[in-house]
C-alpha positions in Angstrom: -27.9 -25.3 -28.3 -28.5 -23.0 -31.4 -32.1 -24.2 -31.9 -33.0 -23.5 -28.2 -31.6 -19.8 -28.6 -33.7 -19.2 -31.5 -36.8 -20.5 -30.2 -35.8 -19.0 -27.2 -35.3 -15.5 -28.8 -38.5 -15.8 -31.2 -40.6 -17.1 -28.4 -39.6 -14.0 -25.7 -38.0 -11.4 -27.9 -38.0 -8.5 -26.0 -37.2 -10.9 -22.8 -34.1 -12.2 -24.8 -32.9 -8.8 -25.9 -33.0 -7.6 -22.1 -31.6 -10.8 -20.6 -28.4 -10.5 -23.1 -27.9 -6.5 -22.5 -28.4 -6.8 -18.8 -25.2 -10.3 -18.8 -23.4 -8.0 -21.1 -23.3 -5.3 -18.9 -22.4 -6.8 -15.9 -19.4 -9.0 -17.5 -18.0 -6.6 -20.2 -16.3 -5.1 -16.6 -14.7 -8.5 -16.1 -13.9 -8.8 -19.7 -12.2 -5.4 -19.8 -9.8 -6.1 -16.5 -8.5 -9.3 -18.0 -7.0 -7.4 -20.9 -3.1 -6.0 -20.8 -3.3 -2.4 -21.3 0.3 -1.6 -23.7 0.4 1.7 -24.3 4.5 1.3 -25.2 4.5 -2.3 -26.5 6.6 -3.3 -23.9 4.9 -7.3 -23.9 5.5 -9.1 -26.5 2.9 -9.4 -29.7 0.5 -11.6 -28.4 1.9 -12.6 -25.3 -0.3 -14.2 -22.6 -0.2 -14.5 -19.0 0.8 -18.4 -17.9 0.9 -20.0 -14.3 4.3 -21.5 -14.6 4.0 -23.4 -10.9 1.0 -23.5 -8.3 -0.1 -25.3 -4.9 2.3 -23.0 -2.5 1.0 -21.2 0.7 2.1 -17.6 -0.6 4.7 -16.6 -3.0 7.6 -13.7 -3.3 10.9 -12.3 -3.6 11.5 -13.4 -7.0 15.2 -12.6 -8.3 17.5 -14.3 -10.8 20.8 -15.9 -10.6 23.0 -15.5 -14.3 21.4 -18.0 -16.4 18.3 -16.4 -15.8 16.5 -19.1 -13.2 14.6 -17.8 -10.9 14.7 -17.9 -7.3 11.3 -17.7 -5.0 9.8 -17.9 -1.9 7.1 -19.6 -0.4 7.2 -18.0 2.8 4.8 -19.6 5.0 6.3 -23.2 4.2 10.2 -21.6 4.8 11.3 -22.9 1.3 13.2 -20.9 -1.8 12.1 -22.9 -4.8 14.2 -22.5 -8.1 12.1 -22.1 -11.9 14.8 -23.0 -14.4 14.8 -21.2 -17.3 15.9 -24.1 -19.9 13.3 -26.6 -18.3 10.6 -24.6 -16.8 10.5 -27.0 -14.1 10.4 -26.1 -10.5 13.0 -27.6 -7.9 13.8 -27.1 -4.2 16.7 -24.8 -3.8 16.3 -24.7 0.6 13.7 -25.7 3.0 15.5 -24.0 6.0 15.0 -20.3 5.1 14.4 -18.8 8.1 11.2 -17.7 6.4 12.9 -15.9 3.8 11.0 -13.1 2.3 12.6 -10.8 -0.4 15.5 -11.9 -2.6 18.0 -10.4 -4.6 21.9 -12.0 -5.9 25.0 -10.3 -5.5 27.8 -9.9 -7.7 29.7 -13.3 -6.3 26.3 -15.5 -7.0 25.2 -15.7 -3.7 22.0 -15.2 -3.1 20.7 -12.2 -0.1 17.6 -12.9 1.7 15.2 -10.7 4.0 15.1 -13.8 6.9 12.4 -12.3 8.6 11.5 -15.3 10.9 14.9 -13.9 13.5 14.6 -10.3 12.1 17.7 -11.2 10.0 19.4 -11.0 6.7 21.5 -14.3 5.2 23.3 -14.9 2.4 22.9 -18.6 0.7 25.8 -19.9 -1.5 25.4 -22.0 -4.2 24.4 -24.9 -2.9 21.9 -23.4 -0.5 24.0 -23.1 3.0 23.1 -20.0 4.8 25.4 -17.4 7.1 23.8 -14.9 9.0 24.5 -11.4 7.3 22.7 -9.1 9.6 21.3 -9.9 13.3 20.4 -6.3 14.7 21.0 -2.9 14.2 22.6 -0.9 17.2 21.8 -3.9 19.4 18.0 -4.1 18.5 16.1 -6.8 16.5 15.0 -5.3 12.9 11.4 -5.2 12.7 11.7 -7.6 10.1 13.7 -7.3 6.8 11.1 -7.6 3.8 13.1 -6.8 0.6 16.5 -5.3 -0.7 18.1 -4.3 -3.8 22.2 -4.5 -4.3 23.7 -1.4 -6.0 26.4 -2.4 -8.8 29.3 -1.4 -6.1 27.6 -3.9 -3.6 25.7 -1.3 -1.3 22.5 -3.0 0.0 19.5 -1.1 0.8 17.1 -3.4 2.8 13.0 -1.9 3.9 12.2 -3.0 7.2 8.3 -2.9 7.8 6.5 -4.6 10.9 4.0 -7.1 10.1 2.6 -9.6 12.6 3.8 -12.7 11.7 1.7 -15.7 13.4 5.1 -18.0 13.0 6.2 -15.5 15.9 6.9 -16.9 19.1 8.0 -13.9 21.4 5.5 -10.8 21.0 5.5 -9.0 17.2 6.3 -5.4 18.5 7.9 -3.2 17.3 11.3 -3.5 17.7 12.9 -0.5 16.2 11.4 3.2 16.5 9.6 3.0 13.0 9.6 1.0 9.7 13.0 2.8 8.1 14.7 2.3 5.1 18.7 0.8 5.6 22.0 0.7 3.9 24.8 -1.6 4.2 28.0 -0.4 3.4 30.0 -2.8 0.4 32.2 -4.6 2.8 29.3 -5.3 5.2 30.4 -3.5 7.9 28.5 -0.1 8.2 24.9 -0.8 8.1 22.7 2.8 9.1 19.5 3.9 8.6 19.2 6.4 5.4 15.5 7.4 5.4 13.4 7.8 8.8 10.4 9.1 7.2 8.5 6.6 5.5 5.7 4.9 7.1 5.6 1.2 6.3 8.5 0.4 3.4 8.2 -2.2 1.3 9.2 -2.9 -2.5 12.6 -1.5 -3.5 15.1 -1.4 -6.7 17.3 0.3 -8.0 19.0 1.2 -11.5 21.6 -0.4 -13.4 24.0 2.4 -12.8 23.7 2.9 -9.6 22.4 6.3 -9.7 18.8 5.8 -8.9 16.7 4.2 -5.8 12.9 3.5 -5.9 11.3 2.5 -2.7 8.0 2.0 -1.7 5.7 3.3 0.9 3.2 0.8 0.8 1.7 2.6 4.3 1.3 5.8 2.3 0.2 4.2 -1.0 3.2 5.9 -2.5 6.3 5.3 -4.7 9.1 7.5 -4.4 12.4 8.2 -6.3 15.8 9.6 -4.8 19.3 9.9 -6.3 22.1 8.1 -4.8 25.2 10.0 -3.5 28.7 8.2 -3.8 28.7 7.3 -0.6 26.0 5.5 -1.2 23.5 7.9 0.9 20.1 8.1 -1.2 19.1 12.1 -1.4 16.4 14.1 -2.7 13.5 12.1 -2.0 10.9 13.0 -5.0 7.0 11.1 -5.2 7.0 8.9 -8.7 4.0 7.5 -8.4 0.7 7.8 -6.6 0.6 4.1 -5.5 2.8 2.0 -3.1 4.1 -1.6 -4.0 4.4 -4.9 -2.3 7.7 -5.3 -4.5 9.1 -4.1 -7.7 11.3 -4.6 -11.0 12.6 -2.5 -13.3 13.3 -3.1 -17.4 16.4 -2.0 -19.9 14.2 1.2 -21.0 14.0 2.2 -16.8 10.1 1.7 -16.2 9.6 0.4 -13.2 6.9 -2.1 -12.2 4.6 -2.2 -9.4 2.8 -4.9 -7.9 -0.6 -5.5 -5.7 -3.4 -5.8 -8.1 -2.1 -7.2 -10.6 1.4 -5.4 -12.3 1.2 -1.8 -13.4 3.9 -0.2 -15.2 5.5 3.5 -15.0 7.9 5.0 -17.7 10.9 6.7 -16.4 8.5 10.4 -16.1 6.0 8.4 -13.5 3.4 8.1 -16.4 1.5 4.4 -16.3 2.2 3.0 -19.9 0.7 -0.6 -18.7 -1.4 -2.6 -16.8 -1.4 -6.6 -16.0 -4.0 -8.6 -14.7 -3.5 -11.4 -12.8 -6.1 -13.7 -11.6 -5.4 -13.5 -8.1 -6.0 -11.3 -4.9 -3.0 -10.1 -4.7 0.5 -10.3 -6.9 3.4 -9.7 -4.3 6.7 -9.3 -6.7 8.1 -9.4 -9.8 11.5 -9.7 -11.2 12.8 -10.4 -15.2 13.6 -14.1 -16.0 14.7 -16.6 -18.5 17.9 -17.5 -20.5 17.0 -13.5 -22.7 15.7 -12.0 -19.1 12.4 -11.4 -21.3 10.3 -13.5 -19.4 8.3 -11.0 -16.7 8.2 -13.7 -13.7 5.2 -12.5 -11.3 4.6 -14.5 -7.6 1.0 -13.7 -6.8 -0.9 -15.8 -3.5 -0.5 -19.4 -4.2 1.2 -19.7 -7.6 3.7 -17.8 -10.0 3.0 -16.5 -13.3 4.9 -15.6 -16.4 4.8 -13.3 -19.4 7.0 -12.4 -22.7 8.1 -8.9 -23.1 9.4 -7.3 -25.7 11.9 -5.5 -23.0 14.2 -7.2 -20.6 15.5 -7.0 -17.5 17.4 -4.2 -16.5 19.9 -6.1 -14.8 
């Protein structure tokens, strides 16, 4: 191969010279997007992106239990899959999900799902049996629940965008007056809207303390920030970033991290300090994995990713 490029190269210099400018040109693009940008060393040193599972329909809601395994969806085939974190290996956790969409644990271990199939939200216990946490709000299907987040004192806030769902067998209107943003009370029995305003909500999490919400507007290609009140009620609604989110994480330092092309990164000030490619159309969520919670765990399309930060999780 060597002897062909030289001869190839003496024979048609100038031909050779423009022939290697012109590919380098139009791959050095390519090149560049499959780099992490680290502006913070947040990823580990020399940390890689690895497809830890593959050959599902579409991918999300990743959250982890205690011992760091990680809990997915595959939506279109109803199942929650389960990505140990001493093995690696991927198991069934339920294949009766009610199309479960976004996941997050509570403080007892069970796990909370956006059931989406009903409009609902369940709650699986260990050993993957579901009850039926939410069924309407003031009488009226949801629009369908897509992801949550559980405060520390075990307020839920749940997004509730429409999308048209071929799985749906009665007529994918809308069922409430918009795509709002909800709260359930600790003791699940208050559940009320807390923000009319957005236009199609989507990723959502919160910080360890409780203090701080972060939802996005996915409709409005916008990420926003509000304080939470004691009473659980978010307040002063302030932009944090100029981009929305299919779903979202958030790391011991407080940057939060966005998904849709690939995972981009955002200190606590709403200043990107990192970008990660993934080689996929779309990356749908992220969450923090693994027995340390350093392992970045990213669902994107058909298969799930993950990557070793020097951060962890930030809960």
């Amino acid at each position: 191969m060597r002897f062909q490029q030289k001869l190839f190269t003496e024979m048609y210099p100038y031909k050779a010279t423009l022939i290697l400018t012109v590919a380098f040109i139009l791959f050095l693009p390519a090149l560049l997007c499959a780099q992490i940008t680290d502006k913070k060393s947040i990823v580990a040193k020399g940390a890689k992106v690895e497809k830890l599972g593959e050959g599902y329909s579409f991918t999300e809601g990743p959250a982890a239990d205690s011992e760091g395994n990680v809990y997915f969806t595959d939506q279109p085939n109803d199942k929650i899959l389960r990505w140990s974190a001493s093995t690696g290996e991927i198991s069934t956790f339920s294949d009766k999900t009610g199309r479960s969409n976004g996941l997050y644990f509570d403080a007892k271990g069970n796990l909370i799902a956006a059931a989406d199939e009903k409009n609902q939200l369940w709650s699986f216990d260990k050993s993957g049996n579901p009850t039926v946490l939410v069924s309407d709000y003031e009488g009226n299907l949801l629009n369908g629940p897509n992801d949550l987040w559980i405060a520390p004192d075990g307020g839920m806030y749940i997004t509730d965008p429409l999308y048209k769902r071929d799985y749906w067998t009665r007529n994918p209107q809308m069922q409430q007056d918009g795509q709002h943003l909800y709260y359930l009370s600790p003791d699940r029995s208050r559940m009320q809207r807390v923000d009319e305003s957005l236009q199609q909500p989507n990723g959502i999490v919160g910080t360890p303390d409780g203090k701080k919400l972060y939802v996005a507007d996915i409709g409005a290609g916008k990420t926003y920030v509000y304080d939470i009140m004691k009473d659980g009620t978010p307040t002063n609604k302030t932009l944090f970033a100029p981009m929305g989110s299919d779903g979202m994480t958030i790391d011991n330092q407080g940057n939060i991290y966005l998904t849709g092309k690939g995972v981009t990164v955002f200190n606590k000030a709403g200043e990107q300090i990192a970008h990660i490619p993934i080689d996929e159309n779309w990356t749908a969520n992220v969450t923090f994995g693994g027995k340390d919670r350093k392992t970045l765990f990213i669902t994107a399309m058909d298969s799930v990713y993950g990557l070793q930060m020097k951060v962890k999780g930030g809960r």
